[in-house]
C-alpha positions as CSV (number, residue, x, y, z in Angstrom):
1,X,64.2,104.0,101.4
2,X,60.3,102.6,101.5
3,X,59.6,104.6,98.3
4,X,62.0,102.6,96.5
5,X,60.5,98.8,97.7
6,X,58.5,98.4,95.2
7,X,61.2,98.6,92.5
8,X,63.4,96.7,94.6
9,X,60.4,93.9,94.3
10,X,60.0,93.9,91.2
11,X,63.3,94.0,90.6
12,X,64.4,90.9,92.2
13,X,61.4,89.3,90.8
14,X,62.6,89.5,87.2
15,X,66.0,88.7,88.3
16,X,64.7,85.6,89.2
17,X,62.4,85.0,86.4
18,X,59.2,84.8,88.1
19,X,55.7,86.4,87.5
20,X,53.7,88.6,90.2
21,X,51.6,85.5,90.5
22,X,54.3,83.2,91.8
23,X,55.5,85.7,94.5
24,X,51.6,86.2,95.3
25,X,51.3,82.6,95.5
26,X,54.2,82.4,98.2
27,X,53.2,85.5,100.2
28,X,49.5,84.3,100.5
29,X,48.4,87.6,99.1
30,X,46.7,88.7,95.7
31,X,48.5,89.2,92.7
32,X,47.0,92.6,92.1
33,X,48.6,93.8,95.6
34,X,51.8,92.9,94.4
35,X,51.4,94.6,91.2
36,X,50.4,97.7,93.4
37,X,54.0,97.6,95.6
38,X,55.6,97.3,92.7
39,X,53.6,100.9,91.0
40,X,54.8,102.2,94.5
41,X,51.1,102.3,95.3
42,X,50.8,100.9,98.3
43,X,53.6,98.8,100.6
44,X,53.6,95.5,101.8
45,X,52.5,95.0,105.8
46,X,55.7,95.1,108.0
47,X,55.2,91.9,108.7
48,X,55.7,90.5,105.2
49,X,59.2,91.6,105.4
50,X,60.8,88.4,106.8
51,X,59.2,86.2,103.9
52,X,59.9,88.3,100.6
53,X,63.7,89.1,101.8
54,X,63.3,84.9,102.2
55,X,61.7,84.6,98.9
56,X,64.5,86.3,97.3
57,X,67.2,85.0,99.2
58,X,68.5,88.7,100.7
59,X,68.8,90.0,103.9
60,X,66.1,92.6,105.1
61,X,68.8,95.6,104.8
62,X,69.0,94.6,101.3
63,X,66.1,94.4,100.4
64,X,65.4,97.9,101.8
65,X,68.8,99.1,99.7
66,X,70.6,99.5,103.2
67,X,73.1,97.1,102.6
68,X,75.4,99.1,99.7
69,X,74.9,102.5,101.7
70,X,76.6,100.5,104.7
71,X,79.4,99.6,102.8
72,X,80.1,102.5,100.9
73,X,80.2,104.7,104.0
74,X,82.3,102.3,106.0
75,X,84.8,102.1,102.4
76,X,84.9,105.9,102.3
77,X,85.7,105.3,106.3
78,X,88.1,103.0,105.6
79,X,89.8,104.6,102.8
80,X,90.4,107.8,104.8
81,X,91.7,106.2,107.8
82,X,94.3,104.8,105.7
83,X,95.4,108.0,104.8
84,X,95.3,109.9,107.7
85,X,97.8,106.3,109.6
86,X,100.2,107.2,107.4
87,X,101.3,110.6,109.3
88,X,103.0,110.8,112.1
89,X,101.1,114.3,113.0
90,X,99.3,114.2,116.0
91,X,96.4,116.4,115.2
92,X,96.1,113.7,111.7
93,X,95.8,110.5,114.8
94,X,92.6,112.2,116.4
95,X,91.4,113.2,113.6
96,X,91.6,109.4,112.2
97,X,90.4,108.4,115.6
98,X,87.2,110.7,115.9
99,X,86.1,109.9,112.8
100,X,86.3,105.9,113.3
101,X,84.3,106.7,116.7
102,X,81.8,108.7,114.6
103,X,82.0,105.6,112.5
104,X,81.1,103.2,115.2
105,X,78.7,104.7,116.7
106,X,76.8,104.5,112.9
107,X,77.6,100.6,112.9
108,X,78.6,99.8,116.3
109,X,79.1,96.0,115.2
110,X,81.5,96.6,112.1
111,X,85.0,94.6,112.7
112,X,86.3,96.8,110.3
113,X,86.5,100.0,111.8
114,X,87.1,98.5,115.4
115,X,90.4,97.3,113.7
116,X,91.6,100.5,112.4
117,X,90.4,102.2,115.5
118,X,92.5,99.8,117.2
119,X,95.5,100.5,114.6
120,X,94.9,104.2,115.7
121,X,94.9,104.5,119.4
122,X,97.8,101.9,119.6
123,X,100.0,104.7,117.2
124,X,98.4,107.5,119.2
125,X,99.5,105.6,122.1
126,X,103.1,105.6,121.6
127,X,103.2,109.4,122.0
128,X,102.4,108.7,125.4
129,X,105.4,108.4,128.3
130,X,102.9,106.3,130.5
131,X,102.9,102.4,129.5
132,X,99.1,101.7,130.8
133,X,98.0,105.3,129.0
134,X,94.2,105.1,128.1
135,X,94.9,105.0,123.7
136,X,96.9,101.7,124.5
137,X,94.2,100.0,126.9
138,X,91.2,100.9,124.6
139,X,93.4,99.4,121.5
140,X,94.2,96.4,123.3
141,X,90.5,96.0,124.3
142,X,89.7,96.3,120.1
143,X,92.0,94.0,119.4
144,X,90.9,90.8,122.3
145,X,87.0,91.9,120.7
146,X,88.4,91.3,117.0
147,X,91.0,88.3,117.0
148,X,88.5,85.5,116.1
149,X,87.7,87.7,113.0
150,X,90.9,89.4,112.3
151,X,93.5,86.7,112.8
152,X,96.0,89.1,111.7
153,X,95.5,91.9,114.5
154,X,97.0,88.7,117.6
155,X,100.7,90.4,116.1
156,X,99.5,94.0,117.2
157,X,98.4,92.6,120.3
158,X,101.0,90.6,121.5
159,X,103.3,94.1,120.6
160,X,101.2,96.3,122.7
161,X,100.8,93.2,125.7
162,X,104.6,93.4,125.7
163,X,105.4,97.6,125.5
164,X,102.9,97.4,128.6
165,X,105.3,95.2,130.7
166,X,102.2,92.2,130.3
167,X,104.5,89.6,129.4
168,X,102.8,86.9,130.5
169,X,99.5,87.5,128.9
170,X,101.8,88.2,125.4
171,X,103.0,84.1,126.1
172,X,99.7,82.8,126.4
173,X,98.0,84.6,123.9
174,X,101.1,83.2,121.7
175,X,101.0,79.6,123.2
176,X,97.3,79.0,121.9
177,X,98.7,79.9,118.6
178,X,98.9,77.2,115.7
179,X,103.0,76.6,114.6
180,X,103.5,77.8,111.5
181,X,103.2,74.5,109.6
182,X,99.3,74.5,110.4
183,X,98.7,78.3,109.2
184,X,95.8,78.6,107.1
185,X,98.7,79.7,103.8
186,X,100.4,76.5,104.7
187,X,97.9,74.0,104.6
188,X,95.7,75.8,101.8
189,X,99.0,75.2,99.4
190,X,98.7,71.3,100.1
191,X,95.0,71.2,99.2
192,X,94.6,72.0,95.4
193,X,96.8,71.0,92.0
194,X,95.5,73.4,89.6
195,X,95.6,77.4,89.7
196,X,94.0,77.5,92.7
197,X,96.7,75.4,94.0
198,X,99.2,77.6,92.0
199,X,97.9,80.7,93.7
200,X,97.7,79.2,97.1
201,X,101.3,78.4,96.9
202,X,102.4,81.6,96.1
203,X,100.4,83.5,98.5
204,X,102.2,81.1,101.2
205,X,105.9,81.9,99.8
206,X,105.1,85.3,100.0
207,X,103.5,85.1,103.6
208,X,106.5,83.0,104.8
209,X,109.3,84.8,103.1
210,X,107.8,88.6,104.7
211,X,107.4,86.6,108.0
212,X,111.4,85.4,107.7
213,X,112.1,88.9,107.0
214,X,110.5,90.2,109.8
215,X,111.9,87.6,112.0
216,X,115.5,87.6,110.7
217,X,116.0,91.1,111.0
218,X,114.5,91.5,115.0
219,X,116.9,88.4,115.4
220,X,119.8,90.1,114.3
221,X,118.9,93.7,115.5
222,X,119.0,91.9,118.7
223,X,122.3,90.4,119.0
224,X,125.1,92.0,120.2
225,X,127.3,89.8,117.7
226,X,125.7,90.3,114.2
227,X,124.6,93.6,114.9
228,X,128.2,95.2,115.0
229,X,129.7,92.9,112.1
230,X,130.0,92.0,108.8
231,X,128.5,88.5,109.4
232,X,125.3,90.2,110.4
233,X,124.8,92.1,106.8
234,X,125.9,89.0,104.5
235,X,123.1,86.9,106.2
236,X,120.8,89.9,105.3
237,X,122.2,90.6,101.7
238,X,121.4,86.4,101.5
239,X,117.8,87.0,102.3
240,X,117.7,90.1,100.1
241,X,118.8,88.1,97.2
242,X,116.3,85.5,97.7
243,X,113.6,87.9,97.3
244,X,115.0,89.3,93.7
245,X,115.4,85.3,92.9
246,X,111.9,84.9,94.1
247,X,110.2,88.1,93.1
248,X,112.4,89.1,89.8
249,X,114.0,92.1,90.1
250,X,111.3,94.2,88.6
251,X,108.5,92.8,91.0
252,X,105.8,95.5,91.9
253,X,104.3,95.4,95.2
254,X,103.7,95.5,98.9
255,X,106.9,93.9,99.8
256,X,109.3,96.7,98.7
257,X,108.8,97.6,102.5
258,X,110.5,94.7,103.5
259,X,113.7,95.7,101.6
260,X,113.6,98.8,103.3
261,X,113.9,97.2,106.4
262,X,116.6,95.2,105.8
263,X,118.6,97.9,104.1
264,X,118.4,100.0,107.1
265,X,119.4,97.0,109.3
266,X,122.5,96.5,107.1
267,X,122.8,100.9,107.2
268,X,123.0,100.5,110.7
269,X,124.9,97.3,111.2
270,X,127.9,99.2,108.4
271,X,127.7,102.7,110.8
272,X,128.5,100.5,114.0
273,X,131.3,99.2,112.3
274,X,132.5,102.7,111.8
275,X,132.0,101.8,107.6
276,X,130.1,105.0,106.6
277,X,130.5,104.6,103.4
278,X,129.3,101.1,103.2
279,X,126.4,102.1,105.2
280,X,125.8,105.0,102.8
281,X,125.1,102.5,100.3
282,X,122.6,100.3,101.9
283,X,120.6,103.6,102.6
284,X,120.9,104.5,99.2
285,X,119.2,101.3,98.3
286,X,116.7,101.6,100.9
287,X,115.7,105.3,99.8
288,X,115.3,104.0,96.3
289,X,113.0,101.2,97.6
290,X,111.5,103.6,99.5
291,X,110.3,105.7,96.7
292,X,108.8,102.9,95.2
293,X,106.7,102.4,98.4
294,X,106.0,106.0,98.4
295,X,104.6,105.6,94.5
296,X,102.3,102.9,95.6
297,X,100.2,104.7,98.2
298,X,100.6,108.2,95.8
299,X,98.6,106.0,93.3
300,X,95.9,105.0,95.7
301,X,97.8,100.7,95.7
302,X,95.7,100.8,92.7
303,X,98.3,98.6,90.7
304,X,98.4,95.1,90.6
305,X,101.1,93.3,93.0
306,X,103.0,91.2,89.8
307,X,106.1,89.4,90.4
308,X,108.3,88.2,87.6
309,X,108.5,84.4,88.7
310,X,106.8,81.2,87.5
311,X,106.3,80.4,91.4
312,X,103.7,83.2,91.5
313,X,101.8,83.7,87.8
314,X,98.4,83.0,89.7
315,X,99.3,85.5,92.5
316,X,97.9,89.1,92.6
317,X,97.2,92.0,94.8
318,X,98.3,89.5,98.0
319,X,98.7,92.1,101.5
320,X,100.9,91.2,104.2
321,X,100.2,92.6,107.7
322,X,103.1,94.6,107.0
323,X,104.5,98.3,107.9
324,X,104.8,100.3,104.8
325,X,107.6,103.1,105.1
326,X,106.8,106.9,105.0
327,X,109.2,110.0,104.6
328,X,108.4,110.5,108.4
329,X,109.5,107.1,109.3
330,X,113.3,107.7,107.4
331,X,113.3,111.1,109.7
332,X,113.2,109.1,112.7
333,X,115.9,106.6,111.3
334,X,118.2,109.7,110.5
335,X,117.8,110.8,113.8
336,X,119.4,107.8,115.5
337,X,122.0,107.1,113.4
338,X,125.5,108.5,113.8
339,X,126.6,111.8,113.1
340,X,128.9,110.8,110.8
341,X,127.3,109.2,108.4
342,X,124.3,112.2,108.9
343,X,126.6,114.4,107.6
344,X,127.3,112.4,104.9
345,X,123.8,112.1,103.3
346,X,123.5,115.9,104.2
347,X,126.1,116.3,101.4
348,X,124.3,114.2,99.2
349,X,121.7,116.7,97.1
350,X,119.5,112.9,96.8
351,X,118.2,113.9,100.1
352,X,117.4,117.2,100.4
353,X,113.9,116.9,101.2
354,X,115.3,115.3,105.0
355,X,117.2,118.8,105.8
């Protein structure tokens, strides 16, 4: 990297409009020594460093071109251990969870890849019959280091707090929370009256409405009335129609997982009411939503989240903490469900590629 300073120099210099004289004057040196860095024929004491990264206004590692080498390596990290958390294959998990150790030990520091490391070991960790196995203590380490800077990761912990039988740290973690009317989506929307105000808002309706959906559907997956009746699906076809009102129909984006969710909510609510039919429908919808998800990650979530609503013409590319549905994750919900309506979508040639 030291045979490229000079360049770098006298780069930034004429990115900033100044002569070798000027930087000469600053750095106390003649203006024939800088004219030599910059020939690459001769470097600048160590010591300089500190003042010409100053002088420029950089860091040290960029001046010395570290700085986009760091961040294409951890991208390339990144982007890899986003594919390799979408399968369900064990031997795909350590792989994703060597290489993020590999990664760390590059940039020990870098939030980033503690967070998908994190992400990793707590999935590993549910192949694991032992509540206090080692993948789940070593994520829920990651994610106490990380939750100043990653305010979204406090969800994954409280989960893993409670699957370990810590209850009471889940509550207090959750106490020192802010309610949801001081959430940084909430109170950004009440700041500004202009796009930025228009894109605020619409990042909060979206936050709120997945965070509903979430909520909603635990709530009635949980209780032993609306989970075995028809009340339970209306309230969910309610909130399913709020997001087409919301969204328009023909949105495109991250929150097609959160239909698929519900529809498999209302697919199981319809198959404990004995309705297999019924509950073949909702799982129709929710493959087809499914495949929409499936397109998304296929084309590398390279399209633009758009949403055919006047609430949200300011809003783009917005991303949820949210769980985004693979063919391995249907598997598991066919395998649960009861044999009756199994044997139904077995007829159907749709869904071949489950049997």
């Amino acid at each position: 990297m030291q045979v490229n300073l000079g360049d770098k120099i006298r780069a930034l210099r004429k990115r900033d409009g100044r002569k070798q004289e000027d930087l000469a004057k600053a750095l106390g040196v003649t203006a024939q020594a800088i004219s030599r860095w910059e020939a690459n024929g001769g470097y600048p004491d160590m010591s300089m460093i500190p003042a010409i990264a100053n002088y420029f206004h950089i860091t040290i590692d960029e001046l010395f071109g570290y700085n986009n080498v760091r961040e294409e390596k951890i991208n390339e990290c990144v982007v890899k251990a986003n594919k390799l958390l979408l399968s369900d294959d064990e031997k795909d998990l350590m792989d994703c969870i060597n290489m993020l150790r590999e990664g760390l030990e590059e940039f020990p520091s870098e939030k980033e890849l503690q967070y998908y490391l994190a992400h990793a070991l707590n999935k590993r960790g549910t192949k694991e019959s032992d509540k206090a196995n080692a993948y789940w203590q070593e994520a829920v380490s990651l994610y106490e280091n990380i939750s100043r800077d990653h305010g979204n990761v406090v969800c994954s912990l409280l989960s893993l707090y409670s699957q370990m039988g810590e209850y009471e740290k889940a509550e207090n973690r959750a106490m020192k929370q802010p309610p949801i009317q001081e959430c940084k989506e909430v109170l950004l929307a009440s700041i500004f009256n202009d796009k930025k105000g228009e894109l605020y808002r619409g990042e909060a309706i979206l936050s709120l409405l997945h965070t509903l959906s979430v909520s909603l559907e635990n709530a009635i997956a949980k209780n032993g009335v609306l989970s075995q009746n028809q009340d339970g699906i209306d309230i969910i076809c309610l909130l399913r129609e709020l997001y087409e009102k919301l969204l328009g129909k023909d949105f495109c984006g991250s929150y097609h997982s959160d239909l698929v969710l519900l529809d498999l909510r209302c697919t199981k609510i319809a198959a404990n009411m004995k309705d297999y039919e019924k509950a073949l429908g909702f799982f129709d919808s929710a493959y087809d939503e499914f495949l929409m998800c499936e397109s998304r990650f296929n084309s590398g979530q390279c399209e633009e989240d758009h949403y055919n609503s006047p609430l949200f013409t300011e809003v783009a590319n917005v991303h949820s903490p949210m769980f985004y549905w693979t063919a391995e994750g249907l598997i598991k919900f066919l395998a649960v469900i009861p044999k009756e309506l199994r044997t139904l979508i077995k007829k159907n040639k749709k869904y071949k590629e489950f049997y």
